[in-house]
C-alpha positions in Angstrom: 3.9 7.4 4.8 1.6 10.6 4.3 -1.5 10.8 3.1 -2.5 12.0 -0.1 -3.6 16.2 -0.9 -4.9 18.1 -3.7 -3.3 21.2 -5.2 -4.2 23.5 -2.8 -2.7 21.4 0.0 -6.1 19.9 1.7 -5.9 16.9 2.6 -8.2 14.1 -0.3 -10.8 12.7 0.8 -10.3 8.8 2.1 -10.2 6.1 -0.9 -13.0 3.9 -0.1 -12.0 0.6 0.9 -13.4 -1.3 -1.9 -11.1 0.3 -4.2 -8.5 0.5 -1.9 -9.1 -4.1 -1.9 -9.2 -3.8 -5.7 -5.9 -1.6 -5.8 -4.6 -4.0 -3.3 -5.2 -7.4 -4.6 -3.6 -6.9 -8.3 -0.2 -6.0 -5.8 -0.6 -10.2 -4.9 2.2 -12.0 -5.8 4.1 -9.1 -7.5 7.4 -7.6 -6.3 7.8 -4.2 -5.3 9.4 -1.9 -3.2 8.1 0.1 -0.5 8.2 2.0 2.5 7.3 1.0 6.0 5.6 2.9 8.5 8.9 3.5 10.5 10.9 4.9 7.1 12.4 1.5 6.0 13.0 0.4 2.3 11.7 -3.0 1.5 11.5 -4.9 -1.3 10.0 -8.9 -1.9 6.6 -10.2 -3.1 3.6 -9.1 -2.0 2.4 -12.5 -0.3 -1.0 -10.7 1.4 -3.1 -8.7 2.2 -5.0 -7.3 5.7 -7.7 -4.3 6.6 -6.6 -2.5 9.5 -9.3 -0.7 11.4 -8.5 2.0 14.6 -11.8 1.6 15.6 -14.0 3.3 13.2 -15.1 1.4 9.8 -14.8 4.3 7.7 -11.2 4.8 8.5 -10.4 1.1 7.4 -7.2 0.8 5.1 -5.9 -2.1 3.5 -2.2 -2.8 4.0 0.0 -4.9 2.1 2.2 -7.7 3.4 5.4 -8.4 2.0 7.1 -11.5 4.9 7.3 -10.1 8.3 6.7 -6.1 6.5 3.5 -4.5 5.9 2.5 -1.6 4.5 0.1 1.1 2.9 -0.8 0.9 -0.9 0.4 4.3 -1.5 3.5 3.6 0.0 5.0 1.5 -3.0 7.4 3.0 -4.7 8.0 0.7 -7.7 6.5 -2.6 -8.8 8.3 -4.9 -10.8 8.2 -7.7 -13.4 9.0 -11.2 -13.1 12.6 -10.4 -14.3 13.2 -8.2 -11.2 13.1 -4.9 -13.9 10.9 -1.9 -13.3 7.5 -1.5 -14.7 
């Protein structure tokens, strides 16, 4: 789970967490497959979401909850229709 750079290698500025939400919320009720924090493949329907805050509102990020798993938005790896094929 890395964050996101531009071509010169510097690291993007932070997605503000309104689109990060609106990004977020279309991932509700779809299945997909992702990657946790600590390097594990998942995949299941996204049944939630949460903000997750270390302290400082402008480094809020919305994570993504699929059962007992959650997980960054630009850590999903493919989303899926409802006949379990790629999209």
């Amino acid at each position: 789970a890395g964050g996101a750079a531009d071509r010169n290698g510097a690291a993007a500025p932070p997605i503000p967490i309104e689109q990060q939400l609106a990004a977020a919320a279309i991932m509700v009720g779809k299945q997909v497959a992702a990657e946790t924090e600590d390097g594990r493949s998942i995949r299941g329907i996204v049944n939630r979401l949460s903000i997750e805050s270390s302290g400082d509102v402008r480094k809020r990020t919305v994570r993504l909850h699929v059962g007992a798993n959650h997980f960054a938005l630009n850590d999903i790896r493919e989303v899926f229709c409802g006949d379990g094929s790629t999209t």
